[in-house]
N, C-alpha and C positions, 0 to 999 in steps of 0.2 A: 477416421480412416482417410479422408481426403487428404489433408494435411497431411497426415504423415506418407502420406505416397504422391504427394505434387513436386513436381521436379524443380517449382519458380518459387522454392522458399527461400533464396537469398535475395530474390529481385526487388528494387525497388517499390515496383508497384504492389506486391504484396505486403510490404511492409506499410506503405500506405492505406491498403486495405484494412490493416488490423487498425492503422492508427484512426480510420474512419469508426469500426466497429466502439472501439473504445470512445468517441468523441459523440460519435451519434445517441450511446446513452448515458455515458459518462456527464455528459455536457447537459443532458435534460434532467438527469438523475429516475430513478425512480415514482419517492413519494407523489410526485405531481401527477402520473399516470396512474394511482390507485385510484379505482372506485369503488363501492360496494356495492358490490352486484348481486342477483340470487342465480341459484345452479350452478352444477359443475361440469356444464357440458363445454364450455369452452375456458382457456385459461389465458391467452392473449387475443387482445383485436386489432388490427390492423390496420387504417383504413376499411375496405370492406372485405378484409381475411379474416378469419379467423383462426387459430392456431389450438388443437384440443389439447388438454390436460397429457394421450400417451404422447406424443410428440415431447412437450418439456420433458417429460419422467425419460423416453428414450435419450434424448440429448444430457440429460443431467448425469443419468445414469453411463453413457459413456465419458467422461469429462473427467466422473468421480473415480472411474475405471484409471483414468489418464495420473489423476491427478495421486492413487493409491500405488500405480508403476513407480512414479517420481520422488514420492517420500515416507512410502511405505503401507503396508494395510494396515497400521493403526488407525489411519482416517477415518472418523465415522460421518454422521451426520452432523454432529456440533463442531467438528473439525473442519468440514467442509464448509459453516457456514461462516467458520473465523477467517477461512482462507478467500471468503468473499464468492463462491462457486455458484450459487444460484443466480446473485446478480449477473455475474459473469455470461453465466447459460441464457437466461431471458436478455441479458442485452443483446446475444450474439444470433438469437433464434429472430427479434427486432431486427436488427440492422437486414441481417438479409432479407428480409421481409420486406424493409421499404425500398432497400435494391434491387430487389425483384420487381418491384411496384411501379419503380420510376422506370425500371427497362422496358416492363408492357407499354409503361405512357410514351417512351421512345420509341417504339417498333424496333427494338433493338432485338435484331436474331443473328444467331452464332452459327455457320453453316454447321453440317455433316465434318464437311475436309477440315473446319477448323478442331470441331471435338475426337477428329480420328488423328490427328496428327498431334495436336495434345496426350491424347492417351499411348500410341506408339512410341512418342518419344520421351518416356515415363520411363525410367533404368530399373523400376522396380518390376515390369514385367519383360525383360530383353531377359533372351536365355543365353548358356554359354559363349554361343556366336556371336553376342553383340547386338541381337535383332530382337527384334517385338517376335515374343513365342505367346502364341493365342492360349495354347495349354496352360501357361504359368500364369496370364490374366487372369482365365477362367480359375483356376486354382486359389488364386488368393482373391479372387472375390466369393468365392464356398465357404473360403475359409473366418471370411467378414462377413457374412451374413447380408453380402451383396447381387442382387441380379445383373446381370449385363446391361438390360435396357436402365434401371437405375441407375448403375455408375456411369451413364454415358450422361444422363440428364442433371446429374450432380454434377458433374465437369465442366457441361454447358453453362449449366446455372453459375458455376463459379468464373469461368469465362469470362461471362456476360458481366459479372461483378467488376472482376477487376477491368474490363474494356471501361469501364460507368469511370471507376475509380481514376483511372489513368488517364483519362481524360478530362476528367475537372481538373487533375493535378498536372496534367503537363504542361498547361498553359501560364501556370504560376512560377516564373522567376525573376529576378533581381538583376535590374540592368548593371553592364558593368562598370559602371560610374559611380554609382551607388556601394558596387563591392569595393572598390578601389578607394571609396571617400571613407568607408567605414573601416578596412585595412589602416588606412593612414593613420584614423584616429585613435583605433586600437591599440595597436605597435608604433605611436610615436612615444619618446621615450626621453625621460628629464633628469637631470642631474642636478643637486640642489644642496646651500650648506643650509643647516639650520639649529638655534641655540632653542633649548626647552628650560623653561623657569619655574621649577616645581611646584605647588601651593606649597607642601611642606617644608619648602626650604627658605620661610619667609623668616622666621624666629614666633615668640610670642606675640600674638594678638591681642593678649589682656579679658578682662571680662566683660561684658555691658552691662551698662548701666538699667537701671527699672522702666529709664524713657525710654531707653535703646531697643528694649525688649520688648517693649509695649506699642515702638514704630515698628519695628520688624515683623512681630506679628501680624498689626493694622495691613501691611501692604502686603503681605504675603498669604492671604485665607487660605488659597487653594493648597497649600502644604498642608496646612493645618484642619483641615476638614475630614470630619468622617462621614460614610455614604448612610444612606438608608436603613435600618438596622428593622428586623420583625422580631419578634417575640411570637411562637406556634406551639401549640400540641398538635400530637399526630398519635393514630393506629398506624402500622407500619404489617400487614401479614405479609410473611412470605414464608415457602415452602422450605428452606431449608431451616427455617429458625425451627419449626414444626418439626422438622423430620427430626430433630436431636433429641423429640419429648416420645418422640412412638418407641415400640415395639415391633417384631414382626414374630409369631408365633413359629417355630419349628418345622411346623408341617408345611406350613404356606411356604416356606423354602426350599421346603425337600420337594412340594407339587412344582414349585418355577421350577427347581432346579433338573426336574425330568422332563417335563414342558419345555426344555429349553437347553436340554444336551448337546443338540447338535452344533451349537453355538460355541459348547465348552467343550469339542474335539479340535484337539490341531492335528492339521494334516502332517503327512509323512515331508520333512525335507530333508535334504540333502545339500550336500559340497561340492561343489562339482570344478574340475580344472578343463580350460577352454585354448584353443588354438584356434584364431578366425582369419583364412586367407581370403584369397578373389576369385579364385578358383579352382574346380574340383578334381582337376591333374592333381595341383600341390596338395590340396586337403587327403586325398589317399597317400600320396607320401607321408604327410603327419601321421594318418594313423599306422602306420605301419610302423612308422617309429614311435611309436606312445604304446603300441601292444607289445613295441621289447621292453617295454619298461622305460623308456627315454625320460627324462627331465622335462614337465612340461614349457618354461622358462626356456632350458637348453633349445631345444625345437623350434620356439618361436622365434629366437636367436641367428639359428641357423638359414629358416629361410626369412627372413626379415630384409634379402632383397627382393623379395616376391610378394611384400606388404605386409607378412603372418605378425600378428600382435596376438599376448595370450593373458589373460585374468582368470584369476579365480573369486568363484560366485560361493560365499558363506550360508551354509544352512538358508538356501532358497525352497520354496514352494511350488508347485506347479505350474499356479496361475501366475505367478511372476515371470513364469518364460513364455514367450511368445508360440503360439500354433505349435510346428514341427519339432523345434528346441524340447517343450515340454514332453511330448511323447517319446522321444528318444531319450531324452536323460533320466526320464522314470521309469523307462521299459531296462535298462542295464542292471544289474548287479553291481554290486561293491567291487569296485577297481576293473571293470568293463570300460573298454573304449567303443564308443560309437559310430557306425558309418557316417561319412560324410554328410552330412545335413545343411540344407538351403535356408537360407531366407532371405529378407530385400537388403541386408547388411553384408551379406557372403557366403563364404562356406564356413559350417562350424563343427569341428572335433572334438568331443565332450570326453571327460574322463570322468567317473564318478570315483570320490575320495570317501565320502564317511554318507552312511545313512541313517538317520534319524527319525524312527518309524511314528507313522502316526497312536497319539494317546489321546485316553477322554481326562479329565481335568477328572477330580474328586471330588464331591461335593465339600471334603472339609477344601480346598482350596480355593475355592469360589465360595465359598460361604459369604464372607465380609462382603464382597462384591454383589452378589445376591439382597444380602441383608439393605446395602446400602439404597439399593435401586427399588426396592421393595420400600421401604421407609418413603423414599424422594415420593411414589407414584400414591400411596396414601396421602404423603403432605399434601400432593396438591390436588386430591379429593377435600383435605380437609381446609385447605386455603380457599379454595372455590367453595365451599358450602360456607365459610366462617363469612366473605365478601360478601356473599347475598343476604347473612344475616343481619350483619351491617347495615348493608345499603337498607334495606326492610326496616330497621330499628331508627334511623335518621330520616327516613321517608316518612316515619310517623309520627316523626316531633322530637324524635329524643335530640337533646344535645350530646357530642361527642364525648365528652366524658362520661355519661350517664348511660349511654350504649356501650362502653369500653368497660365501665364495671357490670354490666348486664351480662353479656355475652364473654366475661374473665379476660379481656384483653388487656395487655400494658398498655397505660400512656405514655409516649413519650416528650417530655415537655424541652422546646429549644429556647433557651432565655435572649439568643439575638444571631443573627443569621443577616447577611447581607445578600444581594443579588449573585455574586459568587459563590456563595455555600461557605464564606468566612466567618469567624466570631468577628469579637472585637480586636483580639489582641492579631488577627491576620491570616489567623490558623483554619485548615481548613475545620467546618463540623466532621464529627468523625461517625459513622454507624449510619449512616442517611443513605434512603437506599435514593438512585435515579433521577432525575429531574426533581427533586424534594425543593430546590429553594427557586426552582424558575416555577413550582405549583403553590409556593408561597407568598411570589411576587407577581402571581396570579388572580389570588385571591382577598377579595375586601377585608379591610379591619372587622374584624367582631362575627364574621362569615366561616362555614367551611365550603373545602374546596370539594369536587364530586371524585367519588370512589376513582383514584389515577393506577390505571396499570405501570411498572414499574420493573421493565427486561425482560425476563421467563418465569412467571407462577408467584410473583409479587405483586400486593397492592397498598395503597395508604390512601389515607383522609388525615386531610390538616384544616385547622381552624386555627386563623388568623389571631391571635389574645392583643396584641401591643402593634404598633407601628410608630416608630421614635423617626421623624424626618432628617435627612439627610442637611451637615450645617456645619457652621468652624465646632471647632473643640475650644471650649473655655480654657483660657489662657492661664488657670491655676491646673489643668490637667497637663498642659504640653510646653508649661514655663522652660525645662532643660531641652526641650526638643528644638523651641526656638533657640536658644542659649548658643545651641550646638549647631544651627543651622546659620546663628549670625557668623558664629568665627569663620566657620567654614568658609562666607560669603567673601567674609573681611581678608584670609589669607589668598582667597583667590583673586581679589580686588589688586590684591599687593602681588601676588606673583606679575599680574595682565600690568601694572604700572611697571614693571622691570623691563617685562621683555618691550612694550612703547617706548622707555630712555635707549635701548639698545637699537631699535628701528630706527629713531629720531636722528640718532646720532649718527646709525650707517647710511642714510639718507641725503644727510650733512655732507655725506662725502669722506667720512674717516672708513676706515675698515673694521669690517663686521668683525672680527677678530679682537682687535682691541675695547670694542664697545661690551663687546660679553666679558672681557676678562675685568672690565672696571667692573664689573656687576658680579662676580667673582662665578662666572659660569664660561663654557667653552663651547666652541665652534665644532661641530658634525658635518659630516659630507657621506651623503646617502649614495650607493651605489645607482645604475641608470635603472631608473624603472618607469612603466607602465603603466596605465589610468588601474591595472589591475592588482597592481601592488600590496594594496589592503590585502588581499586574502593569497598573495602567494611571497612575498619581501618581508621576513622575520626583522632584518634591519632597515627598512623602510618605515618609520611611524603611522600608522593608518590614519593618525588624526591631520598629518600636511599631505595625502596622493590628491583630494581632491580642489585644493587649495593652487597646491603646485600646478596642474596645468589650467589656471583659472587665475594664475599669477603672469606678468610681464616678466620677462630675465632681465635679473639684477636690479626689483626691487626688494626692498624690504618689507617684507608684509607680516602683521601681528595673526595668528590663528589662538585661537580659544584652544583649552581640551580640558579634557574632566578632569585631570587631577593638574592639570598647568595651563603655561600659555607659552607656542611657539614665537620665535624671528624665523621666518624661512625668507630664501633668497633663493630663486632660479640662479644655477649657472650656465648652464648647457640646454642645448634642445635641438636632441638628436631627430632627424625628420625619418621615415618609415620609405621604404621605396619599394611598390610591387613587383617591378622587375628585379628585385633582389632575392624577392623570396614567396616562386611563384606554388608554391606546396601550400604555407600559410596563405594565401590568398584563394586555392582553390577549396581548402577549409573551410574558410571564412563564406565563400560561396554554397559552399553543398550545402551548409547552415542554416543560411537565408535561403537557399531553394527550400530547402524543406519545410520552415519555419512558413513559408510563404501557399506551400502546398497543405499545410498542415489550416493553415486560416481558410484557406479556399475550400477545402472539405468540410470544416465548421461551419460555414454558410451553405455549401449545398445539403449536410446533413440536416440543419435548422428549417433549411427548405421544404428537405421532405417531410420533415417531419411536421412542419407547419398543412401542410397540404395532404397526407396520412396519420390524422390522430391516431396516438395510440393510449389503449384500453389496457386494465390488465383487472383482473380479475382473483381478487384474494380467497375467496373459499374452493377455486379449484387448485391453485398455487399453492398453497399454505401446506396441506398434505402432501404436496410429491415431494419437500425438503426437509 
């Protein structure tokens, strides 16, 4: 609610604000603030706050409101946790938490005048006059499930934030000597020929010989090495390998599926065509032209110098329009236009087009969907009781194969698995659920490893069988590998000898031009570019931008590259000048202010955070997501 009715959402300092919220937990992460705690009487600690389990469930539960307007109500709970919404919520309920915190340790107070003139000067409660109308305040905080003294203390407390925020950051900028040295450096700009001597354009290399291959190898191990390789059995349960072997009987579906109707009614929606002016002189004009039948497009057309803009809303729902919108465009009939209707965006003239009454779903069309989720919620009854029996069966001496034909489980056996989860040949293993080969590289040779949970409603045990140590590869296994690695060496040896006869000789004092044509290659001249070159000069080679301003003009310089070896020569060296182009320079400036206020907030956040530990607490957390 706040947010979306603060009138400083483009301001700097709010933008800093959010960049705070994200840094102060972003930057500490989570995991490290988990503990196991007992009870569910609170869900965050704070320093010495503590924050209760409905406070998250409130904040999450409107976020997930926010976040279902934005991309639709198929959002569920497993959507919202891909889209990162819980972390998001507990970092956000955090932050302000130690900026509340650090504001009491400041005696930082917000008068009265400053929280009443913040609120008056909110466009979202000014009525047609222009002015702070107390009635439309009052109004739209009824309509958000706000009190007056609440919204006043929310405003403060945000306030108070961004005063905290805008103060660490406003002291962080970037002298302008510094802007002006980094300008130069950025935007100075080179001009350069330069000849490329391909590997491939050397001719034949020939073959080597058995000494040749047998040096090559010797001095080159690290090519020739394979890492660590395990050999493991594993039980692997998880619930959905289970759900494919169940059943669900008839009735248990018809029982969900009555238990659980109200789930499978959609509501009534409609189509509605909109016309949204500034205000509600013009908006009576629109309806009176929209009740002759007018074009809605035409209308909006017409007065489009009085701001009228018009969309049409497809098969919407109720809860998709906001407060007043929805009660007016539900209460019409088919092809009714609407009076005039308000909200913090304008005035809005609703036409409904097609209605689409609400229906209950049939059991035969949820069936599948029923069946599915019914199977899932058995499997992992049946995964959790199978785990314990496990565990129970290896706790009393069995070896893991000997508990896996006990209790009908498959074995799965990996004949070699590196610390990546790769075989031999590079490939990754295929069918391994989760952390399977960092619980391999875990655990001892000839050992198993302890029952690993593994995502949502999966778990495994792995025992160690083999560990083959990490070493070269026998020179009869990777004989062509070397083979293929000498030429390789050998043409690029001979390309790097061409383009040094070409430097030697431009150096001599001949011109670079005739030294590449004896060598039967040609002269390039790269347009001016940039230290940035690499990622925006399609004819600029990536392998000379950094060579080139790390070069003298007009020498000869040899650069290596992966498949050759350049001659590059500075010719030019255009210098940068800030009174030429004072736009890029104030760029270059807002950059480093920010970059600068952005590091300054990193350390006050670390600060508080050093000085308000926070706690969080998983058994009351775990259930509100």
């Amino acid at each position: 609610m706040l947010e979306a009715i603060r009138k400083y959402t483009g301001s700097i300092v709010v933008k800093l604000l959010f960049v705070f919220l994200i840094l102060s937990f972003g930057v500490w992460g989570i995991a490290d603030v988990f503990r196991p705690q007992g009870g569910r009487d609170w869900a965050i600690r704070v320093g010495d706050v503590t924050i209760p389990p409905d406070q998250v469930r409130e904040d999450y539960q409107r976020e997930l409101r926010r976040l279902r307007e934005a991309v639709g109500d198929s959002v569920n709970a497993e959507t919202a946790r891909a889209f990162g919404l819980p972390n998001q919520v507990i970092g956000n309920i955090v932050s302000r938490t130690l900026l509340d915190l650090e504001r009491d340790r400041l005696h930082l107070i917000i008068g009265d005048e400053a929280v009443r003139a913040a609120v008056e000067a909110d466009p979202t409660f000014k009525g047609p006059s222009g002015n702070f109308d107390p009635d439309l305040f009052r109004r739209v905080l009824q309509l958000n499930g706000l009190t007056e003294d609440g919204y006043v203390e929310l405003v403060r407390g945000d306030i108070a934030r961004r005063t905290l925020v805008s103060a660490v950051a406003s002291g962080a900028a970037v002298p302008e000597n510094i802007v002006d040295a980094i300008f130069r450096l950025r935007e100075q700009k080179r001009i350069a020929d330069y000849v490329f001597a391909p590997n491939d354009g050397v001719g034949d290399v020939g073959e080597p010989d058995a000494a040749q291959i047998q040096a090559f190898y010797e001095a080159h191990p690290d090519r020739f090495s394979a890492p660590e390789y395990r050999a493991a059995s594993a039980v692997v349960l998880s619930a959905a390998a289970v759900a494919k072997t169940l059943t669900v009987p008839d009735q248990e579906i018809e029982e969900a599926y009555k238990a659980r109707q109200a789930e499978f009614t959609e509501p009534e929606r409609r189509t509605i065509e909109q016309v949204l002016v500034g205000d509600e002189a013009t908006a009576a004009q629109v309806r009176e032209r929209l009740v002759g039948g007018a074009d809605v497009a035409a209308v909006a057309k017409d007065f489009a110098d009085k701001g009228a803009t018009s969309v049409k809303l497809d098969r919407v729902g109720r809860a998709q329009l906001p407060g007043e919108l929805g009660d007016g465009a539900f209460g019409l009939a088919a092809g009714e236009v609407s009076q005039p209707l308000h909200s913090p965006l304008g005035w809005h003239v609703l036409r409904v087009v097609d209605i689409a009454p609400s229906r209950e779903k049939s059991l035969a069309e949820v069936r599948d969907q029923l069946t599915a989720e019914l199977r899932q919620e058995k499997a992992v009854d049946e995964v959790y009781a199978l785990s314990t029996r496990l565990e129970d069966a290896l706790g009393g001496g069995a070896a893991l194969e000997e508990a896996a034909k006990t209790l009908g489980l498959d074995l799965v056996r990996v004949e070699a698995i590196d610390a990546a989860g790769k075989d031999r040949s590079g490939a990754p293993v295929a069918g391994l659920p989760e952390d399977f080969a960092k619980t391999v590289f875990a655990t001892a040779e000839g050992t198993e490893s302890v029952l690993t949970e593994s995502g949502r409603d999966s778990f495994f045990v792995v025992h160690v069988d083999k560990v083959t140590p990490a070493g070269v590869k026998p020179l009869d296994d990777v004989r062509d590998a070397v083979a293929a690695a000498w030429k390789a060496e050998q043409r690029s040896q001979r390309a790097k000898e061409r383009a040094v006869r070409i430097a030697e000789a431009a150096r001599s004092g001949g011109p670079l031009a005739a030294a590449a044509e004896k060598e039967g290659l040609r002269v390039q001249t790269t347009p001016a570019f940039t230290r940035a070159a690499a990622e925006q000069a399609a004819d600029v080679p990536a392998a000379l931008v950094a060579d080139a301003f790390a070069a003298n003009p007009n020498e000869a310089t040899v650069v290596p590259a992966d498949d050759g070896t350049y001659v590059l020569r500075v010719t030019s060296v255009i210098e940068a000048d800030p009174g030429v182009q004072p736009a890029a320079v104030d760029a270059i400036r807002r950059d480093l202010d920010v970059q600068a206020q952005e590091d300054a907030l990193t350390q006050f956040s670390a600060g508080i955070r050093r000085d308000f530990p926070v706690t969080m607490n998983p058994a009351a957390l775990e259930p509100l997501f």
